[in-house]
N, C-alpha and C positions, 0 to 999 in steps of 0.2 A: 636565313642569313648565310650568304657565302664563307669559305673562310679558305686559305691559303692550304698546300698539303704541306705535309712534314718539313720537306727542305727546301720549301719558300717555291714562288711559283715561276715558269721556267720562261715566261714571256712578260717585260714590262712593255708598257704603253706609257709616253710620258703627252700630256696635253695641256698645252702651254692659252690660259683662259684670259683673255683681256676684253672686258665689256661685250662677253659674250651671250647674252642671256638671252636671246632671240633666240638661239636654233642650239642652245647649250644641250640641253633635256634630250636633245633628240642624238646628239652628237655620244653620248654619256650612254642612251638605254643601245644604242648600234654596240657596245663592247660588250652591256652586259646579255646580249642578245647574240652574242658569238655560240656559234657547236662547237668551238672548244674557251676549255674551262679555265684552263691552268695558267692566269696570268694575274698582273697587278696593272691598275690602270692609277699612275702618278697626275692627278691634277695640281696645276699649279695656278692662282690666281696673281695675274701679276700686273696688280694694281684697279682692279675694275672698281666702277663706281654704276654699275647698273644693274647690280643684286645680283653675280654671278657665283659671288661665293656661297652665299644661302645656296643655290642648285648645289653646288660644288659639297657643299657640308649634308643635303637631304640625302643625299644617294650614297655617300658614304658613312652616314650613319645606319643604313640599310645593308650594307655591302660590302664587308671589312676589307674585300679586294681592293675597294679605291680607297687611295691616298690623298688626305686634303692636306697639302702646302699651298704657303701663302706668300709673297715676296715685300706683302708693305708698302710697293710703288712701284712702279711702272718701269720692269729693267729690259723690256724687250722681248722679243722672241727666240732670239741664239741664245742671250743669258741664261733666260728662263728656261730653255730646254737645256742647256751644259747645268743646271741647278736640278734637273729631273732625275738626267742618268748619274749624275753620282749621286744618288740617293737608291739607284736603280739594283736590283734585287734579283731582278731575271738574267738569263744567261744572252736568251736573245732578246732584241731591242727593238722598235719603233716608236715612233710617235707619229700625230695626228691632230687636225685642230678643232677647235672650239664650233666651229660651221660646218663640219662635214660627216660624214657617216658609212665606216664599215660594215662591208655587204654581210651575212650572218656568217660565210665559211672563210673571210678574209684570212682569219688568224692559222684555221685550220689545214687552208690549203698551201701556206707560206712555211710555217712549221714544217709539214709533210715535204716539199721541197728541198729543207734544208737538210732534215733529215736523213732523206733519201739520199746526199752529197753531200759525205764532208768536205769534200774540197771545195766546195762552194761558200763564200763567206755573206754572198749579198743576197737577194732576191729580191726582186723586184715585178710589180704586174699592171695590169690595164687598169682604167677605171674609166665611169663615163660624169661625162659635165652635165650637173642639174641647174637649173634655177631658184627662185625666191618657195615655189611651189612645190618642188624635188620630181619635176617635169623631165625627164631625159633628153637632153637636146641634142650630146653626141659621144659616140666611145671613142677614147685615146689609147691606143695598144700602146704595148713599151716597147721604145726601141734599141737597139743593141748598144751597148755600152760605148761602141767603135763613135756611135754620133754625139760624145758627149762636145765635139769643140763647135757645134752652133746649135745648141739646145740642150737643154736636161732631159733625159733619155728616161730619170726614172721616175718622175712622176708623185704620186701622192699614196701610192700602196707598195708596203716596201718592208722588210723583216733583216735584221743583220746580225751576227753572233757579238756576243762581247767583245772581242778580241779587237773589234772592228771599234766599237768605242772606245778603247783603252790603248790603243794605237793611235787615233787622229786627235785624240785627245779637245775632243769638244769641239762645237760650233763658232766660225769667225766673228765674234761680237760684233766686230766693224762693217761688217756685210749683213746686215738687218735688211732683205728680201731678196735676199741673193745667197745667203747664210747654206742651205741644201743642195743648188750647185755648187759651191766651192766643197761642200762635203763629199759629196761623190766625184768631182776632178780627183782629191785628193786619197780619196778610196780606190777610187783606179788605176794606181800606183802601185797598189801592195796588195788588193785582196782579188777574190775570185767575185763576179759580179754576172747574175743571171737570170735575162729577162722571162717572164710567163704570162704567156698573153692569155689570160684570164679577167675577167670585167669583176675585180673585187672590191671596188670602194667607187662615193660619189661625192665628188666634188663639187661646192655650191659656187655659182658664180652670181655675187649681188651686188651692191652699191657699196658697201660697207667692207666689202673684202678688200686685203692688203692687195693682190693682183691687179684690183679695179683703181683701187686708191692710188699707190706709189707705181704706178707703173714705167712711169720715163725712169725715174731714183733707182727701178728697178735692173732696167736694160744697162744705167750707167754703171751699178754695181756687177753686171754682168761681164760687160768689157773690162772692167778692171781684176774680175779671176783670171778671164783670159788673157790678159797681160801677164798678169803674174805667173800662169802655169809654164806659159810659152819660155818662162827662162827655165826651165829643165826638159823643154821635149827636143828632141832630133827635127828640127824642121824637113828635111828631106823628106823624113816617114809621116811625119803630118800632111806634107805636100800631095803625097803618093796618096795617103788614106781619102783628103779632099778630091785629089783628081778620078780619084776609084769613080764616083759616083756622087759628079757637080750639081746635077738637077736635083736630086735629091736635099744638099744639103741648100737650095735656094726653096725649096719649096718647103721643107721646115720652116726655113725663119728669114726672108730677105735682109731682116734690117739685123740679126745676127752674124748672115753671113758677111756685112758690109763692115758689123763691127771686129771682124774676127779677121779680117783680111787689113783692116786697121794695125789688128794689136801685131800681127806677122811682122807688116811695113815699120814700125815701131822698133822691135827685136831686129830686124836687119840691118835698120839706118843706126842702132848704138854702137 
């Protein structure tokens, strides 16, 4: 049996679990399958009715690293993870979901990063998109922070100091699939943020995934950060950064860049 060192362990993992019990086991042994050691992995069960928490409770009766909380009912994914990190114990921060699975040196080589740069507050890396089968169908390098206004640049593998939770002070509850873009708009304000194009995590893409499920709910929830950020940025320097290199941001996301040149037109005409 694992157990924490002295002064608690220096990386949480918060895993926000709703009727995950398909791909939970496998999602759960990727953390405890990491080369480095010194973390807590916070599962939270929020609200499943299809025997998630039994997984959630085996492996933490094995494994004093993880944390079994429970919500009761169904509060969501932003809730459920702002109910993770203040419960959170490590110094730096991620979390991860119920369907997916860190590569074995994810933790290791994100840590060493931050490490390496204290001025760095974010880290963020590649991963690549699986299937139902965990079949590799393609890698997604991370992109520079600069393209966060028609895309989320940082993806699904990702390490941040506390300071960075304690500053934004938790996830947008109102943006339930949009909840981690608006977190990192609003981290690119005040922290240092550094991509490393390393293939460290695998992303499931199934039926059942929020991506697959809410995806219009999704994009709508997207245009309305971008509404909202655009009332504190310089439009001129927004203009300038879009005009730097137009092709690019249409080949990211056509129907982002349509929405994003919306929310501009929006901010102009008030």
């Amino acid at each position: 049996m694992s157990s924490f060192t002295v002064n608690g362990p220096l990386v949480t993992i918060v895993m926000p679990v709703y009727n995950g019990a398909c791909y939970l086991d496998s999602a759960i042994r990727s953390i405890l399958q990491q080369k480095y050691c010194d973390w807590e992995l916070i599962c939270i069960d929020d609200g499943s009715t299809d025997g998630s928490d039994a997984i959630i409770v085996r492996h933490a009766v094995t494994d004093s690293r993880i944390r079994h909380l429970s919500n009761g009912q169904n509060l969501g994914l932003p809730a459920t993870l702002n109910r993770g990190f203040a419960e959170a114990r490590g110094k730096l921060h991620s979390w991860t979901s119920d369907d997916n699975i860190l590569r074995p040196n994810m933790i290791a080589k994100l840590v060493e990063k931050l490490e390496a740069d204290p001025n760095t507050d974010i880290v963020y890396a590649g991963y690549s998109v699986i299937d139902d089968a965990e079949n590799i169908l393609r890698y997604i390098p991370p992109r520079p922070i600069e393209d966060r206004w028609y895309g989320n640049p940082v993806g699904a593998a990702f390490l941040y100091r506390q300071d960075v939770t304690k500053k934004l002070k938790g996830y947008d509850e109102a943006l339930f699939g949009a909840e981690d873009y608006d977190y990192w708009m609003r981290a690119a304000h005040h922290f240092q943020m550094k991509p490393v194009d390393i293939d460290l995590y695998l992303y499931r893409r199934h039926e059942r995934s929020l991506t697959d499920q809410r995806s219009d709910e999704i994009r709508q929830l997207v245009s309305r950060v971008l509404v909202r950020k655009l009332e504190h940025v310089d439009l001129n320097l927004l203009g300038k950064a879009l005009a730097s290199h137009p092709w690019t941001v249409l080949r990211a996301s056509p129907q982002l860049t349509v929405d994003l040149v919306r929310a501009i037109w929006h901010r102009v005409q008030r």
